[in-house]
N, C-alpha and C positions, 0 to 999 in steps of 0.2 A: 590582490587583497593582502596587506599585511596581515603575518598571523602573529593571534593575542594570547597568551597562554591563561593568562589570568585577570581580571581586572574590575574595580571596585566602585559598581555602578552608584550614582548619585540620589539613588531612591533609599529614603528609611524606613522601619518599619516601628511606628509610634507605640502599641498593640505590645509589643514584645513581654515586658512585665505581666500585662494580665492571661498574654496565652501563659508563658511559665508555669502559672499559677496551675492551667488546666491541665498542661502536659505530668505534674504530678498528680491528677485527678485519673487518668486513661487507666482502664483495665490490663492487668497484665497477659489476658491471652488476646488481646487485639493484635500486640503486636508481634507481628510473623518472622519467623528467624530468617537472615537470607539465607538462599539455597546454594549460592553459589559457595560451596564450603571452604577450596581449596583457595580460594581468595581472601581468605581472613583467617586472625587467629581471637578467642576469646568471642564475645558475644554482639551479634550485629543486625539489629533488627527493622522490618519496613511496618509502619502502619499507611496504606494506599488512601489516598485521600481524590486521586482522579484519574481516569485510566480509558482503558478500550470501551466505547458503549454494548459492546461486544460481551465484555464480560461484568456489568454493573450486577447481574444477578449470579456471579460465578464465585465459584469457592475463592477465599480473598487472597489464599496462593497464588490464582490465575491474576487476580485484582492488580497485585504486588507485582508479578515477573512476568510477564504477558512477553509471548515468545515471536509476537508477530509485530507488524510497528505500519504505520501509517504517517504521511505530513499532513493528510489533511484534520481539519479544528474537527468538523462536522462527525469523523467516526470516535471521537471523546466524549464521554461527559464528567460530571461531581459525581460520584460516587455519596448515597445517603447518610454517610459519617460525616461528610463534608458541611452539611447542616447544623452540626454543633461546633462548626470555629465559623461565625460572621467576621471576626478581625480577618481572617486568612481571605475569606472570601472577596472582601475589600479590598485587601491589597492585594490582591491578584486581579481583579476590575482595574487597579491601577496600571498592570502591565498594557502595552497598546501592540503587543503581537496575540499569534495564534499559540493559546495555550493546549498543548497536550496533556501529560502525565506529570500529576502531584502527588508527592509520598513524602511523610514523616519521613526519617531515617535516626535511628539512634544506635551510637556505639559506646558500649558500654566503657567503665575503669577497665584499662590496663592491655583494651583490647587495641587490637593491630588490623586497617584496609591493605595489602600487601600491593604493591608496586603494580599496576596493570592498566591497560587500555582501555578507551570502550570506542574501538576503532568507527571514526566517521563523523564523532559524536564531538563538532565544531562549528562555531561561527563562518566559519573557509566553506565548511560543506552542507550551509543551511541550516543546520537544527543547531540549538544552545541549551545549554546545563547550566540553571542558573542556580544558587547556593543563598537561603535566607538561614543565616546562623539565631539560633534561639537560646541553645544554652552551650557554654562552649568553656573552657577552661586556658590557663597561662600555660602550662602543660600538655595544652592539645599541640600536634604536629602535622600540621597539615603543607607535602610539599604537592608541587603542579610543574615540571618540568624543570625539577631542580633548584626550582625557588619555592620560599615559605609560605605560606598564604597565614598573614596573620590577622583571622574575621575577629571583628567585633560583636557582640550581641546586640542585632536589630540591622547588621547590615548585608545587603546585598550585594554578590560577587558572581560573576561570569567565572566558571570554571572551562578552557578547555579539554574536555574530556577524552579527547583524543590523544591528547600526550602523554605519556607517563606520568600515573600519582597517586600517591599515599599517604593515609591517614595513622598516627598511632598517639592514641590514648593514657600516656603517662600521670596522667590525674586520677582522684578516686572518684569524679563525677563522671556523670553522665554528659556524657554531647550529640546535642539534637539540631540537626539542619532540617528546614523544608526544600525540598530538591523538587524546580521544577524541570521541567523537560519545554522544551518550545522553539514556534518555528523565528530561524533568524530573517527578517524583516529588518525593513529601512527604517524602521524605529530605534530597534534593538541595534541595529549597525552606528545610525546616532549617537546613540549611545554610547558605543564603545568608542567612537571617533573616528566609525569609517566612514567611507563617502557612500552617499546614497548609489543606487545604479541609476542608469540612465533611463530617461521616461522616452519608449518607442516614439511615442508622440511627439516629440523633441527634435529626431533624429530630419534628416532628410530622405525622400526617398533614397540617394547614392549611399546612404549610410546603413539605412536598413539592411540590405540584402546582407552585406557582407557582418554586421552583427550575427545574424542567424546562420549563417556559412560557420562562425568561429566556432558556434556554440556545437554548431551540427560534428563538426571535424572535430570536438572536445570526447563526444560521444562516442565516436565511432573507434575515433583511435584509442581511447583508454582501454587498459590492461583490464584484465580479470583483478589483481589484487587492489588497483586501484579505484574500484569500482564503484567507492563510498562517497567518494570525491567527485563524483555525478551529480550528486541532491544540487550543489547550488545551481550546477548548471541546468540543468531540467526545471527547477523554480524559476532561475532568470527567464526562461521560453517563457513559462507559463505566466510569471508575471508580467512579461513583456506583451505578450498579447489579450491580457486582462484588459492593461493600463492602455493600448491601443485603442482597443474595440471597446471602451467606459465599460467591460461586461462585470458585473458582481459577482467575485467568485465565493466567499464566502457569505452572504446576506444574511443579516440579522433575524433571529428564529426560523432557520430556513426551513422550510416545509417542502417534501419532494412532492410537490403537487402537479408539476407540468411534466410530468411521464406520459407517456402512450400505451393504452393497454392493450396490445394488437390480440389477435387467435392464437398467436404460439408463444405469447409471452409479451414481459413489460419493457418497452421501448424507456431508458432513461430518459429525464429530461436535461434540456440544453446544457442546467449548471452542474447536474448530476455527473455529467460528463466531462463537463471541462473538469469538473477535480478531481475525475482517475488518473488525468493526467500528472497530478501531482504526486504519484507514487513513481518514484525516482527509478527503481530498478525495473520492473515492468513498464515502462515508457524507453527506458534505456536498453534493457532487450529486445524490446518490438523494432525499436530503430534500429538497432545493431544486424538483429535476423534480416529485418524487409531491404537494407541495405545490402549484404548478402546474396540476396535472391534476387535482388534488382540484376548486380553483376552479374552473375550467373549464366540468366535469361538474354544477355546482350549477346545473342551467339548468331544477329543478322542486321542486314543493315535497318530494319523495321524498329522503332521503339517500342518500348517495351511495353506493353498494354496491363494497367495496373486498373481493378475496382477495387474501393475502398468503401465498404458498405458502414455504415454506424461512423459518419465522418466526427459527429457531434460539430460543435465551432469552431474549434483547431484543427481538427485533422492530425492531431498530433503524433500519428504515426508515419507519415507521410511527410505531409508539410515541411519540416525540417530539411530530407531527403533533398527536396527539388533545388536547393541550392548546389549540390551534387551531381545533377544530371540537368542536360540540354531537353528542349523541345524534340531534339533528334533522337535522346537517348529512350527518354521515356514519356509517357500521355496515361493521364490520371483520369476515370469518372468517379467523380465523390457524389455518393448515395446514401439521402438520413433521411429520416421521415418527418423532421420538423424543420420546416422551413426557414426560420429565425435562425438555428445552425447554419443551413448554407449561406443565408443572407449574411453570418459573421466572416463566414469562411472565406466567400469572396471579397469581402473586403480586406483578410488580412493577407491573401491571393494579389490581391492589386496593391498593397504596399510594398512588398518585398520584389514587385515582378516578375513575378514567375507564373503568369497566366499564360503563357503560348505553352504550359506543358498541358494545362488541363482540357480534358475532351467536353467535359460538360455538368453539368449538375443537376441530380435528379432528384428530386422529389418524392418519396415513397416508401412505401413499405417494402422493405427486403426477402420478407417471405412469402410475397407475392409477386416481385417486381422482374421482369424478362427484359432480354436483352437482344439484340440484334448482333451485333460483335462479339467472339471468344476472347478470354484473356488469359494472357500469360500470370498474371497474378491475382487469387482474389483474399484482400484483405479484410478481416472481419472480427471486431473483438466486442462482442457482444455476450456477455456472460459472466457470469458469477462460479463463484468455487461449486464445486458439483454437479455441476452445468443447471444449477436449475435458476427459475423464478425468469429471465432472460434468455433469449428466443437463439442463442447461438447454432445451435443442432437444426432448426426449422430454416437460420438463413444458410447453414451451409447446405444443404439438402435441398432448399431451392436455385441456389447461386453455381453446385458443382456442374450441371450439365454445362454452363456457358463459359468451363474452363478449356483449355487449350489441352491436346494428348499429352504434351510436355508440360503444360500449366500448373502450377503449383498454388495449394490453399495455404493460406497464413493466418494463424499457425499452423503447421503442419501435421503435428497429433496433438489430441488434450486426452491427456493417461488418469485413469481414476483409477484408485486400487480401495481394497478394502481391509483393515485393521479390527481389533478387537481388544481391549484397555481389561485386563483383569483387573483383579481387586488391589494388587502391588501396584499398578500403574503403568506396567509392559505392556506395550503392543504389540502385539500377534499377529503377523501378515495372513491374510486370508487368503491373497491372491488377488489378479486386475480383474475389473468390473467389466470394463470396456474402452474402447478406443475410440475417438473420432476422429480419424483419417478420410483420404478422398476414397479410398476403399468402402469404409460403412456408408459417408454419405454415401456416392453413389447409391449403394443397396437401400437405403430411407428414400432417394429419389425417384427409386422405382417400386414404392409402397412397401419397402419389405420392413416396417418396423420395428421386427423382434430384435434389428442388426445391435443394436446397446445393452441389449437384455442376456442375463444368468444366471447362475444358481453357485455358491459356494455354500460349505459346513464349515461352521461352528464346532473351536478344537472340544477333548473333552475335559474342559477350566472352566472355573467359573467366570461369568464374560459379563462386566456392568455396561460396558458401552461400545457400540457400531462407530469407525471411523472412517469415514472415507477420505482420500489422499486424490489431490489434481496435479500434475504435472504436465506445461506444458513447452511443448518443442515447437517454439515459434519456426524456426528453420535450421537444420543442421546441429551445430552446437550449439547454439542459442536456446536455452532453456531457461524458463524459470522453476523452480525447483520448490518442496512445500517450504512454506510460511514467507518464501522469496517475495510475496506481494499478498493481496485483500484474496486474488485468485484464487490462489496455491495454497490456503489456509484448510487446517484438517476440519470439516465437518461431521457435530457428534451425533449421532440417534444413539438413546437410551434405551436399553433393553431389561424389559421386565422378565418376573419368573424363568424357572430351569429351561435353558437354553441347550445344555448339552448336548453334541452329537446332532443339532438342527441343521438343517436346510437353509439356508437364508436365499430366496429370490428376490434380484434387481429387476424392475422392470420400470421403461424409460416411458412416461407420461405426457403425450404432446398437449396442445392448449394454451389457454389465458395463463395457466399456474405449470407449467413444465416442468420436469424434472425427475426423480428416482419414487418410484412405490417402493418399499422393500416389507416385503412379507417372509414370515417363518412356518415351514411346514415338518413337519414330525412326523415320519412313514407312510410319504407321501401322501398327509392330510394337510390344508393349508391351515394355520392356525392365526391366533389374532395379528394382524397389523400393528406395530409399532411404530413412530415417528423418530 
């Protein structure tokens, strides 16, 4: 793919004069200064207009700089400022990708964006920075790799934000861009006058395989520092098996209504799943680690016996892999509890040919489902940040007896630590919660429950908020690490009244709703629950 540094798409924005009019109506503590200091000089401000749905009710610091990132549409929304600009809202109905994050941005007279990246952040690597100029001056300086970009008011320009660029303000006006964020799409590639990608459907069976071979060897061999540079290729898989299987990845007002609500928690539904896969680095770690541990484990002439519990429709921790290894090397059972997933799976199994690796497919629930054969690998990403709400801990705890003495779980540990946010906004390490290795399961395998559960104290600061921290070590080095994905994201419990010198007990909650109690007790009394 040619890369585009800058470029001045064919869409206008009619609307421009009468927003003007509003952008000098806006309150002046809306707009929030950026935080990033040492990147600017003079004054530079966001008003967040769309963001993480995550933080729609979050102080509009978080709103503005949100420290975690997703490709998929579905974890976005409008944020309720968004409801007083209808022009804005229009033209961005007129984009035909997935829109993420919308932010005013204004930099004041005289002020300076200094020279800087925002590594990964290209049309090359999936996501686009697109730039609606609103109010902007002769005197504004805006370069993008060395060239000028000189906008006009009401037009829209692709920035890549990946290359070197800086903005500085020699006028006594103000200039106001709407900076959107969004995913790049065979729209948005149109647009710019790239070629569309190739529709799987298209292809021949001879051609398949070795598309998914390039993309799998893209994976595996890239570097640590180039690691940003995965999104498109992780989005080509996943659109490619979209556009395959006619499956809906994003569907209009979607409703996660086809979930499963087993005893130890909530089974995603089908499309819930296909779009974890669209978080580029946590698909790209699980491939990199199971990849890893596939070799490893080749230490006979037996292949390597791989379960893959929570297949969803791609399989897409897997899947990929088998263009890598023979029917000799390695033999796959994929196990989901909804059958429409396997029914996908096998068919994108039989496009690519790679069915003589799989042993079979099962149908069922993981935290109740037994096995006849031990395995060298059992894979399972079933879970949310803090392991709660999804039934991870239940299926490894059912699945670890049918692992091999040399067997290894994948991920290998999931590390929760626990933090505490004083009033300044430091976090405070508490110390780890617990670990879920084949060590604790085992001990939950043979009833011993309390295996996840502690007690830490609360320093003596004053403490607004509980943070707990997920890290997890799919295999070896392969970690993703916090805010690395949706996973690994810090979650907060609010803490009321003096806390000092308290007690704070985890205790891990099996069921429909899984996850951490945390109660506080004060010389050895337990005192109220907090959430």
């Amino acid at each position: 793919m040619k890369v585009i540094p800058l470029y001045k798409l064919p869409i206008s924005f009619p609307s421009v004069e009468q927003v003007k009019r509003k952008l000098t109506e806006i309150q002046s503590d809306l707009w929030i200064e950026h935080v990033n200091k040492a990147c600017y000089e003079g004054i530079w401000s966001v008003l967040p207009l769309r963001g993480m749905t995550k933080n729609r009710e979050a102080h509009p610091v978080l709103q503005a700089f949100q420290i975690e990132e997703s490709q998929s549409e579905s974890d976005y929304c409008n944020f309720p400022v968004l409801d007083q600009w209808p022009e804005i809202q229009l033209f961005l109905a007129q984009l035909s990708c997935p829109i993420l994050s919308v932010r005013l941005m204004k930099l004041a007279p005289k002020a300076e964006i200094k020279p800087h990246r925002d590594n990964g952040l290209s049309i090359e690597h999936g996501q686009a920075r697109l730039h609606l100029c609103l109010t902007t001056h002769a005197d504004v300086q805006f370069m993008v790799d060395g060239q000028s970009v000189d906008m006009a008011e009401g037009e829209l320009w692709y920035i890549n934000a990946d290359k070197t660029h800086s903005v500085v303000n020699f006028s006594s006006e103000e200039r106001i861009h709407l900076v959107i964020d969004c995913v790049g799409n065979d729209w948005l590639r149109n647009q710019l006058g790239i070629a569309e990608s190739p529709s799987l459907r298209n292809m021949s069976s001879e051609e398949r395989f070795p598309w998914l071979s390039s993309l799998c060897d893209k994976v595996i061999s890239c570097s640590q520092e180039e690691r940003y540079g995965l999104r498109p290729v992780i989005r080509e898989m996943v659109v490619g098996f979209s556009d395959y299987l006619n499956f809906e990845l994003h569907p209009d007002k979607f409703r996660d209504d086809g979930y499963t609500l087993t005893s130890q928690g909530k089974a995603v539904s089908p499309t819930t799943a296909a779009q974890c896969a669209e978080e580029f680095l946590r698909t790209a770690v699980f491939l990199r680690g199971i990849h890893q541990a596939i070799l490893n484990q080749r230490t006979c002439s037996q292949p390597v016996e791989v379960l893959y519990a929570g297949t969803g429709p791609f399989a897409m921790l897997i899947l990929p892999l088998l263009t890598r290894f023979s029917a000799e090397q390695v033999s796959v059972s994929m196990l989901d509890i909804h059958g429409s997933s396997l029914e996908n799976l096998s068919r994108l199994v039989d496009a690519f040919g790679v069915g003589d690796r799989i042993r079979g497919y099962f149908c069922a629930d993981a935290t109740v489902w037994s096995s006849d054969i031990q395995y060298d690998l059992i894979v399972s990403e079933t879970m949310k940040a803090a392991l709660k709400e999804e039934p991870q801990v239940s299926v490894f705890a059912r699945l670890v007896p049918f692992l091999k003495p040399t067997g290894t779980l994948i991920p290998e540990e999931i590390r929760l630590r626990a933090f505490v946010a004083n009033e300044s906004g430091a976090l405070v390490d508490l110390g780890p919660i617990s670990t879920l290795n084949r060590v604790s399961c085992l001990c939950l395998s043979e009833g011993k429950r309390f295996a996840l559960d502690t007690q830490l104290t609360l320093p003596d600061e004053d403490a607004m908020a509980l943070e707990i921290s997920t890290e997890i070590q799919v295999y070896q080095t392969h970690v993703l690490t916090l805010n690395a994905s949706s996973l690994t994201r810090l979650e907060s419990h609010q803490i009321e009244g003096s806390v000092n010198n308290t007690d704070i007990t985890f205790e891990y909650q099996f069921g429909q709703v899984p996850g951490y109690r945390i109660s506080r007790s004060l010389s050895n009394r337990v005192a109220n629950s907090f959430n």
